[in-house]
GULUM-216265 format. One record per residue (C-alpha): x negated, y negated, z negated. Coordinates in nm, 2 decimals. Example, Ala and Ser with C-alpha at 12.3 -4.5 7.8 and 13.67 -1.06 7.14 Angstrom:
<sites>
px, py, pz
-1.23, 0.45, -0.78 .
-1.37, 0.11, -0.71 .
</sites>
This chain:
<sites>
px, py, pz
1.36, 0.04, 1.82 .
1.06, 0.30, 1.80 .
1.16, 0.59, 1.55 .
0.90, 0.80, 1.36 .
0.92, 1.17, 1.31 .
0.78, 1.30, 1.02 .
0.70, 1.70, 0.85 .
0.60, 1.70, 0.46 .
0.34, 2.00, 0.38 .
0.26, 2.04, -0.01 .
0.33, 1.92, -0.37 .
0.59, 1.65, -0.48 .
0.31, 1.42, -0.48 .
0.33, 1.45, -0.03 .
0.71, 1.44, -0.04 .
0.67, 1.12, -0.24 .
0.42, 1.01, 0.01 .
0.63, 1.06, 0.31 .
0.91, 0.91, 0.15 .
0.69, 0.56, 0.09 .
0.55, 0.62, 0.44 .
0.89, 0.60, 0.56 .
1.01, 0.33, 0.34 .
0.73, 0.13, 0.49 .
0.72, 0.22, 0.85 .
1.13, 0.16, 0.81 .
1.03, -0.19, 0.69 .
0.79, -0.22, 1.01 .
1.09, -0.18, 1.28 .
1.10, 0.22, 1.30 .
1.39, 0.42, 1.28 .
1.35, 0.78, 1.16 .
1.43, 1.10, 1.37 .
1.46, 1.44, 1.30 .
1.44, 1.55, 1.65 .
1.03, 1.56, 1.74 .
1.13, 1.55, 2.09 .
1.31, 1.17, 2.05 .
0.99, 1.03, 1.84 .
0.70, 0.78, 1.98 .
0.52, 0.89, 1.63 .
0.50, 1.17, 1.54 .
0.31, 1.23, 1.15 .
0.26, 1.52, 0.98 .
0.17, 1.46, 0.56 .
-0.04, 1.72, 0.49 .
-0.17, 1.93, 0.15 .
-0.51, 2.11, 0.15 .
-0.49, 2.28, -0.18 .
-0.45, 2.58, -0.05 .
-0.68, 2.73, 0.26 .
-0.30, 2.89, 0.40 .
-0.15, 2.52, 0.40 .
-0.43, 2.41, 0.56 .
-0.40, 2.67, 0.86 .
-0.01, 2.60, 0.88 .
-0.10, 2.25, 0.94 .
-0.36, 2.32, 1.23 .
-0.05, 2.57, 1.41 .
0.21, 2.30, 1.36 .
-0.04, 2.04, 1.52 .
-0.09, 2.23, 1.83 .
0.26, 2.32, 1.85 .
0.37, 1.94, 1.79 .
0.14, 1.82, 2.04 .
0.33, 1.92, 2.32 .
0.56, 1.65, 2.28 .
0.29, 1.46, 2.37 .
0.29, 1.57, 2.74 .
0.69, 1.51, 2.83 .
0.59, 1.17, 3.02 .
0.66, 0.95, 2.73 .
0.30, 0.76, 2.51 .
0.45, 0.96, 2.18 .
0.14, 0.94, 1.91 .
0.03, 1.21, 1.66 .
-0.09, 1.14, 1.34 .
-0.22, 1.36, 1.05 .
-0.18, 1.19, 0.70 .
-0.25, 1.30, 0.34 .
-0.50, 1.52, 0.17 .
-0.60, 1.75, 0.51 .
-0.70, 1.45, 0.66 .
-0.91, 1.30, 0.36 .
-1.09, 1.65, 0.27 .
-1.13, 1.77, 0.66 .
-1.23, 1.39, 0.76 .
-1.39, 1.42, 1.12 .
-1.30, 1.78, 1.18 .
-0.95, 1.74, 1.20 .
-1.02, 1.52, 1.60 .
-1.29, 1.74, 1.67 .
-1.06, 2.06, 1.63 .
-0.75, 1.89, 1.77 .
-0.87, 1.65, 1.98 .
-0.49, 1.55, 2.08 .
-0.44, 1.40, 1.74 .
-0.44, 1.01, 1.76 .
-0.45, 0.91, 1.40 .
-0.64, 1.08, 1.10 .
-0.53, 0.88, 0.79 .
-0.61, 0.97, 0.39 .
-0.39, 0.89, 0.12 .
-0.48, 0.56, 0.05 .
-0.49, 0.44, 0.42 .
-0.08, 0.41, 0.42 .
-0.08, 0.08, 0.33 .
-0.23, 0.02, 0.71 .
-0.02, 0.29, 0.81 .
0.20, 0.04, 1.07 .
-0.10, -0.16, 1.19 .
-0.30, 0.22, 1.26 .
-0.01, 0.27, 1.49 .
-0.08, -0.03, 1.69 .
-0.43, 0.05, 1.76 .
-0.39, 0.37, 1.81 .
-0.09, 0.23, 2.08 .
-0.37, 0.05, 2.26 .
-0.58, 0.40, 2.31 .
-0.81, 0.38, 2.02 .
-0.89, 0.65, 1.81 .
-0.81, 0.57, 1.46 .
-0.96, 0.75, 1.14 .
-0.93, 0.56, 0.79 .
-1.02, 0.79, 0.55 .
-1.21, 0.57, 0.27 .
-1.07, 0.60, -0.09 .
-0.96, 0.29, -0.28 .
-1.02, 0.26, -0.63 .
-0.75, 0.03, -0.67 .
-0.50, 0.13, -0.45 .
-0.18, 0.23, -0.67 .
0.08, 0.19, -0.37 .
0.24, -0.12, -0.59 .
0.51, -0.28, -0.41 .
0.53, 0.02, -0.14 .
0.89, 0.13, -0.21 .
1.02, 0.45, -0.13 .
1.25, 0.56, 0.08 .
1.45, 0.84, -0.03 .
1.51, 1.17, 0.16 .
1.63, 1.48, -0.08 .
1.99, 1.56, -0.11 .
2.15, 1.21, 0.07 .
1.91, 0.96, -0.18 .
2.04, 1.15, -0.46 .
1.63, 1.23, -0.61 .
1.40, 0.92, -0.60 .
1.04, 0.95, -0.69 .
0.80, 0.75, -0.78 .
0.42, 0.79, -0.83 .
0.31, 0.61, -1.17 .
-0.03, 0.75, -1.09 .
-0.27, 0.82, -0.81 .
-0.59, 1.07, -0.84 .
-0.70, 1.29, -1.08 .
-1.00, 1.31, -1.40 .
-1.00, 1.61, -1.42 .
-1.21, 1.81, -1.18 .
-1.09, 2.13, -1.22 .
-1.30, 2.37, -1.07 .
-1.08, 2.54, -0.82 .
-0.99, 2.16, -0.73 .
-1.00, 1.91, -0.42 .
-0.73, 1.70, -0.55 .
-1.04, 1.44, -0.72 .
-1.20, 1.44, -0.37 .
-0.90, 1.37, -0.14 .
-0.69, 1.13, -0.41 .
-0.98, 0.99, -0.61 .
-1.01, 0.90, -0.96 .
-0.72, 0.82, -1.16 .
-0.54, 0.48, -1.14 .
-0.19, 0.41, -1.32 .
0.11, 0.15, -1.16 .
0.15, -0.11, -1.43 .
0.46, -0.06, -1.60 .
0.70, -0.31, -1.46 .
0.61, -0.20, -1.11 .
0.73, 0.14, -1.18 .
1.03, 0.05, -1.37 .
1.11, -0.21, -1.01 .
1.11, 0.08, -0.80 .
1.28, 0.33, -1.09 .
1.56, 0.01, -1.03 .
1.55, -0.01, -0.66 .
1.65, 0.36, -0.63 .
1.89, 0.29, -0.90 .
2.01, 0.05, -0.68 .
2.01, 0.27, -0.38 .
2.22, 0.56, -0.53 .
1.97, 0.74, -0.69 .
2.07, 0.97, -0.99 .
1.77, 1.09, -1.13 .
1.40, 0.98, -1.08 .
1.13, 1.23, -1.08 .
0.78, 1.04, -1.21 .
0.46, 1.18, -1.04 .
0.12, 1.22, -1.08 .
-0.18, 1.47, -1.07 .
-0.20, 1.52, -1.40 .
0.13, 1.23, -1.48 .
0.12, 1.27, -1.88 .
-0.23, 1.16, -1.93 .
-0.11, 0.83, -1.78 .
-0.21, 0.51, -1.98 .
-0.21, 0.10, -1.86 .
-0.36, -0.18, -2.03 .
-0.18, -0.50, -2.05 .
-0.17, -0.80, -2.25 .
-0.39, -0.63, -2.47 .
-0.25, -0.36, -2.56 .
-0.19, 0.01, -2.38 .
0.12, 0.18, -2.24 .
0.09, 0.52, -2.27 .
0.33, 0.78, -2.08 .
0.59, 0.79, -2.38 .
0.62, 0.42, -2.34 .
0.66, 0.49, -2.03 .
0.95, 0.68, -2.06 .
1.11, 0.42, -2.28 .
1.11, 0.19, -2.00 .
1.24, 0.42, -1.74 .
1.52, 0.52, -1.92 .
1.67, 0.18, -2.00 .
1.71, 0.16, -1.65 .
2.09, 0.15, -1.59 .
2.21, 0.38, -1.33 .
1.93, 0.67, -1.37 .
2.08, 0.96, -1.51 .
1.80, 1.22, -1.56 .
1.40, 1.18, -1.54 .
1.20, 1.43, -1.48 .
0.82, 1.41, -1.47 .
0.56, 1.64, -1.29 .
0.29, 1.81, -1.39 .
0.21, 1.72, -1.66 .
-0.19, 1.85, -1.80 .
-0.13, 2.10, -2.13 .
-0.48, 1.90, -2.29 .
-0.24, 1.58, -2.27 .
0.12, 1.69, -2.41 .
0.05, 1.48, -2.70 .
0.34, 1.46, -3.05 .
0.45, 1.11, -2.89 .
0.56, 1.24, -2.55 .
0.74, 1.58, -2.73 .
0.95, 1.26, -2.96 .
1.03, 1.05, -2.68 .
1.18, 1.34, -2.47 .
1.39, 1.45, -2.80 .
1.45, 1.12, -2.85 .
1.59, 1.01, -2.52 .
1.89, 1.21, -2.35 .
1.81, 1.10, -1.95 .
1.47, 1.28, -2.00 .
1.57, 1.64, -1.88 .
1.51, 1.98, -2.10 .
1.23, 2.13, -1.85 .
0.87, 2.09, -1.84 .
0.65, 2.21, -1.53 .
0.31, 2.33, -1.74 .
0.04, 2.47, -1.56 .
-0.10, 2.78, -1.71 .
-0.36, 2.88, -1.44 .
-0.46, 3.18, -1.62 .
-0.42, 3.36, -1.99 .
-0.80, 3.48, -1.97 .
-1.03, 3.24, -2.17 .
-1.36, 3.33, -1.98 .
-1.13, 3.28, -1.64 .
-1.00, 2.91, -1.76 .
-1.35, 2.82, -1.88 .
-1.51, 2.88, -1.51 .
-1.24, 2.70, -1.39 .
-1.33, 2.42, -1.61 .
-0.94, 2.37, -1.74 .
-1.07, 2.25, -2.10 .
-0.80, 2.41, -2.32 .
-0.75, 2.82, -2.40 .
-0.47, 3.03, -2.42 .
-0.43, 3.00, -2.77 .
-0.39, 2.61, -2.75 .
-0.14, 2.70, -2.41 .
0.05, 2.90, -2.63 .
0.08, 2.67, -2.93 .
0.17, 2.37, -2.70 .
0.43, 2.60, -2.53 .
0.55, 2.68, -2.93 .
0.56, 2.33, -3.02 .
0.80, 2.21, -2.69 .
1.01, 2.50, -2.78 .
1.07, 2.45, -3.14 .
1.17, 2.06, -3.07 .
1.35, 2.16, -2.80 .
1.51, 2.51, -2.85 .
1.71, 2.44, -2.48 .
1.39, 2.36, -2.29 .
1.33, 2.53, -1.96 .
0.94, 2.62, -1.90 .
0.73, 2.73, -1.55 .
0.44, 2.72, -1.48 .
0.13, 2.76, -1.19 .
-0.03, 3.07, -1.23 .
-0.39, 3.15, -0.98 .
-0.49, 3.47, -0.95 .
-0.82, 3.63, -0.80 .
-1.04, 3.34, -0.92 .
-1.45, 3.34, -0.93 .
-1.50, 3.61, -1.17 .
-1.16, 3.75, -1.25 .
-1.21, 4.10, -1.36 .
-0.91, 4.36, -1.45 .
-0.90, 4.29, -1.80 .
-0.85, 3.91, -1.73 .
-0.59, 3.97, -1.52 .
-0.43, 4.19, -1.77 .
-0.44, 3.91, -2.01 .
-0.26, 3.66, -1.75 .
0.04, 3.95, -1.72 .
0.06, 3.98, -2.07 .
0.12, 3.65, -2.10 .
0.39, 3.64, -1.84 .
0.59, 3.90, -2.10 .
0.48, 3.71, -2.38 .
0.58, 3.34, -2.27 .
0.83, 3.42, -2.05 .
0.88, 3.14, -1.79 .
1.19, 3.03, -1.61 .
1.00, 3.06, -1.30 .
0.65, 3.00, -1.18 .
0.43, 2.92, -0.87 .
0.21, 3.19, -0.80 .
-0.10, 3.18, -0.60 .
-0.45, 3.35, -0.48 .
-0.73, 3.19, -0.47 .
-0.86, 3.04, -0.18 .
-1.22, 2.88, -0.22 .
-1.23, 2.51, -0.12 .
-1.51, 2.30, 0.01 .
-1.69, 2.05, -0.19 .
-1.49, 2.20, -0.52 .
-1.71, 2.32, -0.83 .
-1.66, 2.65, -0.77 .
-1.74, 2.65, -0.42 .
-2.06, 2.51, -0.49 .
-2.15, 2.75, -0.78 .
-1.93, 3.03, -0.82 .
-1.93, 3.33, -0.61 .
-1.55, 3.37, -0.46 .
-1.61, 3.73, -0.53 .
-1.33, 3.91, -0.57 .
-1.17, 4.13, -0.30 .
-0.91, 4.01, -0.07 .
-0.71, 4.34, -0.15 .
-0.77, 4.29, -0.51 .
-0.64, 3.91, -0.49 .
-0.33, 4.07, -0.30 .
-0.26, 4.31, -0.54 .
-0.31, 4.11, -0.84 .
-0.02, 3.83, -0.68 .
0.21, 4.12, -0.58 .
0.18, 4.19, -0.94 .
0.28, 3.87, -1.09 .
0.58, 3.79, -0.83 .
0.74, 4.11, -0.95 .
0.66, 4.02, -1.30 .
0.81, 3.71, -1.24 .
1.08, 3.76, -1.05 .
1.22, 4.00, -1.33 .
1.16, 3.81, -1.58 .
1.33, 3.49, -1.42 .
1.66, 3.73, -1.29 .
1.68, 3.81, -1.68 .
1.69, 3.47, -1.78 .
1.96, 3.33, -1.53 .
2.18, 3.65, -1.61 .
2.16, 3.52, -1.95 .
2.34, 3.21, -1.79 .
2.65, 3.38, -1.70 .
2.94, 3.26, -1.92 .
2.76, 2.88, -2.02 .
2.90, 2.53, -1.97 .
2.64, 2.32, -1.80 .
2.62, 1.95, -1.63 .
2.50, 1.97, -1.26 .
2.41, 1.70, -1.05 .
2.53, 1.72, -0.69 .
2.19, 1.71, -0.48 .
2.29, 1.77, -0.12 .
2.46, 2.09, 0.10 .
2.41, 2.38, 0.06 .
2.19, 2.59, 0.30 .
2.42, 2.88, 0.29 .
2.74, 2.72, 0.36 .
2.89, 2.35, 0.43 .
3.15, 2.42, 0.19 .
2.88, 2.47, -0.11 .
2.71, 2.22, -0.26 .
2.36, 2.31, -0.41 .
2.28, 2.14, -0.73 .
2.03, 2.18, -1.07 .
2.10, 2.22, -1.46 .
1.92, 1.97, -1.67 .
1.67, 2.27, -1.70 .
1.57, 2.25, -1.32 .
1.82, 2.58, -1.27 .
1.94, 2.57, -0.91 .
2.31, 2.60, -0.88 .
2.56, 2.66, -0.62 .
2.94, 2.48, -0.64 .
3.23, 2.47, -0.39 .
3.30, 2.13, -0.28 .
3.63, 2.01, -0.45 .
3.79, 1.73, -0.59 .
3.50, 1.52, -0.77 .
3.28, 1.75, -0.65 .
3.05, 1.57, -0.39 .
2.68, 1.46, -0.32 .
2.54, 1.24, -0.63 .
2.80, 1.36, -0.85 .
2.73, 1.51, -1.21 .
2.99, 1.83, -1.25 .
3.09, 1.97, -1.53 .
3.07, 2.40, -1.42 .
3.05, 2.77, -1.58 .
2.80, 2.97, -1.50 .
3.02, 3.25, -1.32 .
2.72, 3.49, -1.17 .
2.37, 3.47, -1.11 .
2.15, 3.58, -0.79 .
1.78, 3.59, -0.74 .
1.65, 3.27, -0.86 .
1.99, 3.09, -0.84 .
2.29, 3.02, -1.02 .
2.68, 3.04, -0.94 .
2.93, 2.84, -1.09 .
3.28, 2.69, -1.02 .
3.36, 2.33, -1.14 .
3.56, 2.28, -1.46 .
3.77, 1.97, -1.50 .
3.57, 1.73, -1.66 .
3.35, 1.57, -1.42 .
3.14, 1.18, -1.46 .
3.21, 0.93, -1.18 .
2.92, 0.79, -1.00 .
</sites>
């Protein structure tokens, strides 16, 4: 049997990828490894957000192409966004690469690999308007199966300025309903516990059928009848669509979990109108209020992109002052890096200083990071529900797991304490960023 090796770069939208990728190559006659050297394919599912991922990409390439030189025909693909936004760059700079395939080229994905098998180049790198990746099922890899995803929409409306995510995903386009509520079962089915629903921007998504439209809090409805699933998350949702209906249904239903990625971008006006975000800080703010007075539990973070076209001291200071202000359980924290074929590459001068950028993110990690060690010392002492998600990094005898709030969490193994288990702990000490807590009696089966 061939096997398939395969390295994620980027959002939960790639790791979602990979996983279909797999589940369809799987359903092709491969076999995964996770030893490069024992794979005839090699991929590598790529991001190009960010100029840094971009370059990690193009060193990992190079480095993975040696494989390709050991006697054995092993082929080496580049999938995802790199390969939709760098199109015929990506062969001519890495001429060793065999396939270049975009994100709506997986569906071909297994007859690709035959071509490229027979010595021709392959590049499919077209958008689809209508591809949704119905009926491609995934095939879970985080913590033993434990987290399933599942995109419920592809592409993105909303052009940002800073953007490429419209140019290398498209426009948006939603999975109807009952497709995303097969594959929400088929994980079920599998042993998944909780089910994280994607999409660029995932709240704004809506599906017309039989005359009538499912918006994302019907959505929600439907995903959590599913027997089985014990938590849903959902990521990232846009702050101009967090509407009153979506805020009820999570209050309403239990499975939906208490934490909300929100991305703020910036707390300067002038800064999110260049970057074409549509809302203010004020209307951030009173979104942010809103969540937190329906749900006093909820855990908030955020994205946060510092150094942007035009970003001057005193709009930094405002995004800082926000940080105190709003407090966020944690945050992703970035400098910009201008993009081709974006907005603002086109018509905004990337004109602040590399030191200045530097500076300004130093700024906010450390902002951050105290902010988020106050939070989880505030932990210490509380009763909380974890769910088993795999090992531990530090240790075999530690389990790593998350609150319903998204708060990592480190547990001995025990009895009833194991992989897709939901444990009852307390909070006994908190670290940078994490949580430790020993199990208490109470625990659910699986």
């Amino acid at each position: 049997m061939p096997t398939v090796y395969l390295e994620t770069y980027g959002c939960q939208m790639n790791v979602a990828d990979s996983e279909m990728v797999l589940g369809l190559l799987g359903k092709a006659g491969y076999a995964r490894t996770l030893d490069p050297a024992l794979a005839d394919v090699i991929l590598i599912n790529t991001c190009a957000v960010r100029e840094r991922a971009v370059e990690r990409v193009r060193g990992r390439a190079s480095s993975l192409a040696r494989y390709k030189a050991n006697g054995r025909h092993v082929l080496l693909g580049i999938t995802g966004c790199m390969a939709e936004h760098l199109r015929h760059e990506v062969r001519q700079q890495a001429p060793y690469v065999d396939l270049v395939v975009g994100p709506d080229g997986y569906r071909r994905l297994p007859g690709h690999i035959e071509r490229a098998r027979l010595g021709e180049p392959v590049e499919d790198i077209a958008l689809d308007a209508h591809e949704t990746y119905a009926g491609l099922d995934a095939l879970p890899t985080l913590g033993s199966g434990v987290i399933g995803h599942v995109a419920v929409q592809r592409g993105c409306d909303r052009f940002c300025s800073f953007c490429v995510v419209p140019f290398t995903r498209g426009r948006e386009r939603a999975t109807a309903p009952a497709e995303v509520v097969r594959q929400v079962a088929a994980l079920a089915a599998s042993g998944a516990r909780e089910v994280q629903l994607l999409g660029q921007t995932v709240n704004s998504y809506r599906f017309r059928e039989s005359g009538h439209e499912v918006g994302f809090a019907d959505l929600l409805r439907q995903v959590a009848a599913v027997d089985g699933i014990e938590r849903i998350r959902f990521v990232s949702p846009y702050p101009l669509d967090f509407t009153g209906e979506v805020i009820a249904a999570m209050v309403e239903l239990p499975k939906v979990c208490r934490h909300v990625h929100l991305p703020l971008q910036s707390a300067s006006d002038a800064v999110l109108q260049r970057m074409q975000r549509g809302y203010s800080f004020g209307e951030y703010r009173a979104l942010v209020a809103r969540l937190r007075a329906a749900m006093p539990e909820i855990a908030i973070t955020t994205d946060l992109l510092v150094g942007f076209c035009g970003e001057s001291d005193a709009d930094f200071a405002e995004t800082l002052a926000a940080l105190g202000e709003l407090r966020f359980d944690n945050a992703f924290m970035f400098a910009y890096s201008q993009r081709r074929g974006t907005p603002a590459a086109r018509h905004l001068p990337d004109d602040v200083p590399a030191e200045a950028k530097q500076q300004r993110l130093a700024h906010v990690i450390e902002a951050q990071r105290r902010i988020t060690a106050d939070l989880y010392r505030a932990q210490v002492g509380r009763r909380e529900r974890v769910l088993c998600e795999s090992p531990s990094h530090r240790s075999a005898a530690e389990l790593l797991g998350r609150t319903d709030a998204f708060r990592p969490v480190i547990v001995a193994q025990g009895a009833g304490v194991a992989v897709g288990r939901m444990v009852d702990v307390v909070i006994e000490r908190s670290g940078p960023g994490t949580l430790h807590a020993r199990a208490t009696a109470r625990e659910l089966a699986p």
